[in-house]
Structures are given as C-alpha cells and as structure tokens.
N, C-alpha and C positions, 0 to 999 in steps of 0.2 A: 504494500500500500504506500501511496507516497507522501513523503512527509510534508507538512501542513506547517505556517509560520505559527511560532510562540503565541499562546491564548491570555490575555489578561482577563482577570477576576478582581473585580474593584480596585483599578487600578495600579495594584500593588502583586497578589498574588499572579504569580508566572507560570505556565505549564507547556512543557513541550517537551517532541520525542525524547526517547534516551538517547546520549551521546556517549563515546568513548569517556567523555572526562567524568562523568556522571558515577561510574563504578568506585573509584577509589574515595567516594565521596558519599558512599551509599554502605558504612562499618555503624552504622545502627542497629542493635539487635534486633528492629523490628524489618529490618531488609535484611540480614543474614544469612537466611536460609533462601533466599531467590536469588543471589547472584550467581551461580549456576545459569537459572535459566533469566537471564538478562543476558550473562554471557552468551548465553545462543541465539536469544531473539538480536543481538550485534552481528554474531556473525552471519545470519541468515538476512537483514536488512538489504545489504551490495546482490544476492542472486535473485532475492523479491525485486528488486525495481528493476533488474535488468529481463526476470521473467515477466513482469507485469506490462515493460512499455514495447516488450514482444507481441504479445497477446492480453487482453484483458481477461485475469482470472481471481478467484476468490484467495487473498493470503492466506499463508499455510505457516506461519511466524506469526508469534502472536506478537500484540501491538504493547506497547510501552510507555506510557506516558511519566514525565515527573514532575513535583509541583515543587516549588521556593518560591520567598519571597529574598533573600540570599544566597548564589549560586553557590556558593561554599555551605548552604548547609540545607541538604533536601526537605519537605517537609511530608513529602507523600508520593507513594506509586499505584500507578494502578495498571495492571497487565488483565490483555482482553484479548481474546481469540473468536475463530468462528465455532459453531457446536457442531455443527452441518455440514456435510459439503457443498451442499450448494451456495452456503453464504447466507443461507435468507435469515439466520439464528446467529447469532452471537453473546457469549456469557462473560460476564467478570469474574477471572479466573482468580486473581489477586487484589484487592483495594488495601492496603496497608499506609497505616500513617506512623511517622518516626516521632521522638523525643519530644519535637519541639513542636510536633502539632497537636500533641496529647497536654504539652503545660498550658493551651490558648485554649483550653478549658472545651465545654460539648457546643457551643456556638464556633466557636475556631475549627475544630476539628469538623464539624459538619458541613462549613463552608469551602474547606478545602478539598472534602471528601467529593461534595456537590459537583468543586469544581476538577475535578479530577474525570468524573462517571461521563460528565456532560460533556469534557473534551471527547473521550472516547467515543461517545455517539454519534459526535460531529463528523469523525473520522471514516466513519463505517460506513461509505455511502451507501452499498447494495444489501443489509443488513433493514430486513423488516419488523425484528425483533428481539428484544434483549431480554437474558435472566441472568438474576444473578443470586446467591444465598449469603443467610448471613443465621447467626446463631439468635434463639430466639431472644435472650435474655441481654442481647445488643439493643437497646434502645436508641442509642443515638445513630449507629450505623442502619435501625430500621426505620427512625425518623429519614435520614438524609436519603432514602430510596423511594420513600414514599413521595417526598416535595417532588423526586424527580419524574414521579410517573410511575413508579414501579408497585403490583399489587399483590399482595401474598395470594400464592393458589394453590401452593400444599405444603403441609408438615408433616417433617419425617422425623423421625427417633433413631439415633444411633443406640445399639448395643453393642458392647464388650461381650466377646465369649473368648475361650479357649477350647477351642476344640479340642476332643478323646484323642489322644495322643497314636493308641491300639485301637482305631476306630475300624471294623471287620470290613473286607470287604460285601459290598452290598450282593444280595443275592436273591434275583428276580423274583423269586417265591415268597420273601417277605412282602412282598404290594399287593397290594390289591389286582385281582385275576386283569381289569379294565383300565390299569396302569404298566407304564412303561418308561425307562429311565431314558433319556435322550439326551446324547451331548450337542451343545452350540457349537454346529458346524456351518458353513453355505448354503446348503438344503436345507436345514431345519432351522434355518434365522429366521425366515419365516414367521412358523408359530410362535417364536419367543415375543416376535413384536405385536401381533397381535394377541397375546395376551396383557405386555405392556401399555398397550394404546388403549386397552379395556378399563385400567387398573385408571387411569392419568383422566382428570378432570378434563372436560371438553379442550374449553378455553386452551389450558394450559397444553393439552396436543396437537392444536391448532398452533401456536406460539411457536412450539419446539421443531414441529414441520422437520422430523426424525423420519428417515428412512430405513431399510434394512439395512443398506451398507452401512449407514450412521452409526445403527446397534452394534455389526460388529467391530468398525472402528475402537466401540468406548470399553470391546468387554475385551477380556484375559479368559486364557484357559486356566484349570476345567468350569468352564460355565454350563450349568444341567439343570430340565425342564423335566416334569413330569408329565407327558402325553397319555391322550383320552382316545387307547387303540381303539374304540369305535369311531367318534367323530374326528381322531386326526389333530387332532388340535392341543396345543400346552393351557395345562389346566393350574400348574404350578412351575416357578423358574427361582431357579439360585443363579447370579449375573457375577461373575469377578468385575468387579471395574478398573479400570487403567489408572494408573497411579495420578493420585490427584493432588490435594494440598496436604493430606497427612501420610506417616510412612508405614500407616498401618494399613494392608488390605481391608476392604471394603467388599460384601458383600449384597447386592439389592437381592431383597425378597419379594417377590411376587405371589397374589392369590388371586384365583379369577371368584368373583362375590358367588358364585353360585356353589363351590369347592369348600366352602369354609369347614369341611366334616375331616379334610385333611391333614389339622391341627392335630397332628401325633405321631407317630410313626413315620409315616408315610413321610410330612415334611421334615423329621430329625433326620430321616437318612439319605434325604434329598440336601439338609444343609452340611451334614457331616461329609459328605462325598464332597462337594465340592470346599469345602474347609480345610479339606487334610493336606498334610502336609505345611502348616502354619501352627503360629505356636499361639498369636493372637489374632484376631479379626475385628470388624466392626460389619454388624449386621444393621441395614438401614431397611428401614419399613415404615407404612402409613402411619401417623400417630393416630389416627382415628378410628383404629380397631382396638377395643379394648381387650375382646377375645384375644386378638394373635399377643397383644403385649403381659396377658396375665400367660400364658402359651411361652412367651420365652422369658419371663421371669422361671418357672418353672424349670427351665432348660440350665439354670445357673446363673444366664443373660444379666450385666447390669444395665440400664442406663445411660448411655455414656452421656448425653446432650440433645436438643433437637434443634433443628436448622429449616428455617422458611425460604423456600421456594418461593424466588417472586420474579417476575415478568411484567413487559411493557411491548406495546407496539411502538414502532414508530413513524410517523408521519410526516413526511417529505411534499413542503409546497413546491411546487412547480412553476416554471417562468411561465405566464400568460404566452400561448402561440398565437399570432396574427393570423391565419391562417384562413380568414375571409376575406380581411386587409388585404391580404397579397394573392389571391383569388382575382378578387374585383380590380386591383392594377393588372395583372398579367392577363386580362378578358380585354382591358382597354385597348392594350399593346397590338394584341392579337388581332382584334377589332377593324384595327386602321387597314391588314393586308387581307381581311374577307372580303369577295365580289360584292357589288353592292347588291340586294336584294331587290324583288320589283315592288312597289307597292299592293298592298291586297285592294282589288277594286271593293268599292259600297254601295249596297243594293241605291237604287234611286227610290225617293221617296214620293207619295201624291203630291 
C-alpha cells in the first residue's frame, strides 16, 4: 500500500508510517514484543510498492502506523492487516500505547488511540470493513472504538486447559454410530465453514465476508470437525488458529445450536485430539452458552478472560461524476457534423 503524508490530530499529535528510525526508538515495554514483526512489515514495504505499482492488489504486509507528538519518543502503534483475501475485511491486529501515553491519563490515551485506528482506515482504500477486539474489562480502549464506529457483535470467553498428557488414541466406536471424526483438509473446509457461518451473528458474517480459503489460511493442523455421516455436514469443529497476539495456542470451538446433546464425550475427545501434543491451550467459545461454559468448567477449564468482537463498515463518499454534463457537451459537438434533417411537414388546418 502506499505511503500516505504524516496525519495531524489537533495540531500537535503526528502519525505516520513506520520508518527505519522509528525501531530503535520503539524499547518500551509496551512495543517489545512487536519489533519482530515491524521488522518484517520494513522489510516487506520496498516488494509491496514495487508489487503494487505492477499490478493493483490487496497488501499482504500489514500496515504500521506511529503516533508522537516528539519524534524521539513514540506514543502509540497500531499494526492493521487484511483478514480476507480479497481485501474487503480488515482487522486491528495491534493498537498499543507506550509510557507516555498511559501518564496523559484515559482522555490522552483515547485521543491518541482515536487517532491512531482513524489513520488506518484512511489508509485502506479497498477495505469495506473493519474489526477489531479488545478485552472486555478495557473501558477506555472500548470507549475509543465505539466514538469511532465500531459495534460489539460477539463475546467470546477464553479458557485455560491443559490437556491429558496420555490422552488415548480416539477410536471410532467410542461416537456415536451417526458421527464421524474428520480432519481440516481442502475437501472438507467446506463443512467446517458452514458450520462456522451458522454459529456467527448475521451482521457480523456479512462484515467478515470469510471465504473457504480465508478458513484455511487462519487455521493450523490438526484442526477436526465432527461430521453428520447422514447429512454430510460438520455438526461440531475444534479450529487450531494461526499464531496471533498470545504464544499460547488457541483453540475455537464450535457447536451447530441444534447438537447441543454433544456436550460430553463426544466433544472431550473431539477437543482432546486436537489438543495433544501441547502442554497448555486456550479454548475460545460463545460466552453466551451457559451450558457449554458450566461443560468446560467441568473439564478443569479456567476462565482465562473474555474479549468483544466489534466491527464497523465503512463508507467511502465518492466524487460527484458529471456525466450528463458531458453527455449534453459531446451531443453539441457531435451535432454540428449531422446532415441536417428535413423538417416534418403540419397537417393544414380549416
């Protein structure tokens, strides 16, 4: 994508891409753990514009912004990527504020935050849609998404487990005669997503405009569904997902609302299988089943936190086209080299 001039925010606060000088200037512990990937979104910067003024395509680097009002001393990053391949979804994958925007108290820190999100969106020209999450118990980081547009549309609940260490291999005779264990391959991504598309509030799957290849972009092996050998269809899915912002695997759980009877067995050796071989995990699920979370209390499961999903459209004005304007000039033009026509004779009257 290409880079865009520096943004002022009340005059004072500054925001623009990452530069090289930017990293050695970025030893806050609340950027610490992303210079890593700053250092990649730099080097991948020089092949995006040389791929991009090739051909127009959707960035595959994600985007960088930094805010100061000090060039020597940052006050916030925020790192955005597409979710999609097509580009029509984009998430905030990062919004982090350093030291010095945490002492300017929750009015400071959410103006800069503001202005941080708002640059990104500027940025995004072919982006229809933004999400981004934030922990519930963030008030000010969920005030500063709301001013901007953004509306919560799901909560989910992280759990802590440790999977059984000597967890048995699973054997087909334990399921149910009308179930069937299925790994996330090519062929069967399929059903994983429409099950997922089932599970996801309208709005919010309209937003995320996730495809199959999306799915398997986001997932890790072993990702495994439990299939309904009569209708063909996944009727439960355990998802590995792709390493995100924590360095603990993540697992999404899925249940299609008419299955809810498969709380027990069936789904322990559905999450165990794909668990193993990890010491710890985080299991993410709807917080709005109280069944499945009294179900994985039961399991051991703690709590870890729960995190709002929220999203926003965006709406792009367009330049007024003249395009009657210059109709009616090019008919003028044209005009002057038509034959001239005869006139239509008129009846005579009494």
């Amino acid at each position: 994508m290409p880079s865009s001039p520096s943004l002022q925010a009340g005059g004072q606060l500054c925001v623009q891409p990452l530069k090289a000088w930017h990293l050695p200037l970025l030893q806050d512990s609340g950027f610490e753990d992303l210079i890593p990937l700053l250092q990649r979104a730099l080097l991948l910067q020089g092949p995006e514009r040389l791929l991009h003024s090739l051909a127009p395509r959707p960035s595959l680097a994600p985007d960088v912004l930094v805010a100061h009002r000090d060039p020597q001393q940052p006050l916030g990053v925020v790192v955005s990527e597409r979710f999609n391949r097509s580009g029509s979804c984009w998430q905030l994958q990062h919004l982090r504020s350093g030291a010095g925007c945490l002492q300017a108290g929750e009015a400071g820190r959410m103006a800069i935050e503001a202005a941080l999100v708002r640059a990104a969106i500027q940025r995004s020209r072919g982006a229809a849609s933004w999400i981004a999450t934030s922990a519930s118990g963030d008030s000010v980081r969920l005030a500063a998404l709301r001013q901007l547009g953004f509306q919560p549309l799901r909560r989910e609940t992280l759990w802590r487990w440790e999977p059984p260490a000597d967890a048995p291999q699973l054997n087909p005779q334990s399921l149910p005669s009308d179930l069937e264990l299925s790994r996330l391959t090519r062929r069967t991504a399929a059903s994983l997503w429409q099950l997922e598309q089932a599970v996801l509030p309208a709005q919010l799957r309209q937003l995320l405009d996730r495809s199959v290849d999306d799915l398997l972009d986001q997932s890790d092996q072993p990702s495994l569904m439990l299939m309904d050998v009569n209708r063909r269809q996944a009727v439960a899915g355990a998802r590995r997902l792709r390493q995100g912002q924590r360095n603990v695997m993540e697992i999404e759980l899925s249940l299609h609302p008419g299955w809810t009877h498969l709380l027990g067995q069936p789904l322990q050796l559905l999450l165990e299988q794909c668990g193993a071989g990890t010491d710890q995990v985080l299991v993410r699920c709807d917080s709005l089943d109280p069944a499945r979370a009294a179900w994985l209390h039961q399991l051991g499961m703690a709590p870890e936190g729960e995190e709002v999903l929220m999203a926003r459209s965006v709406w792009r004005r367009h330049a007024p086209q003249q395009t009657q304007a210059m109709a009616q000039r090019l008919e003028a033009v044209l005009g002057q080299w038509q034959p001239p026509q005869r006139p239509i004779p008129t009846p005579l009257g009494r």
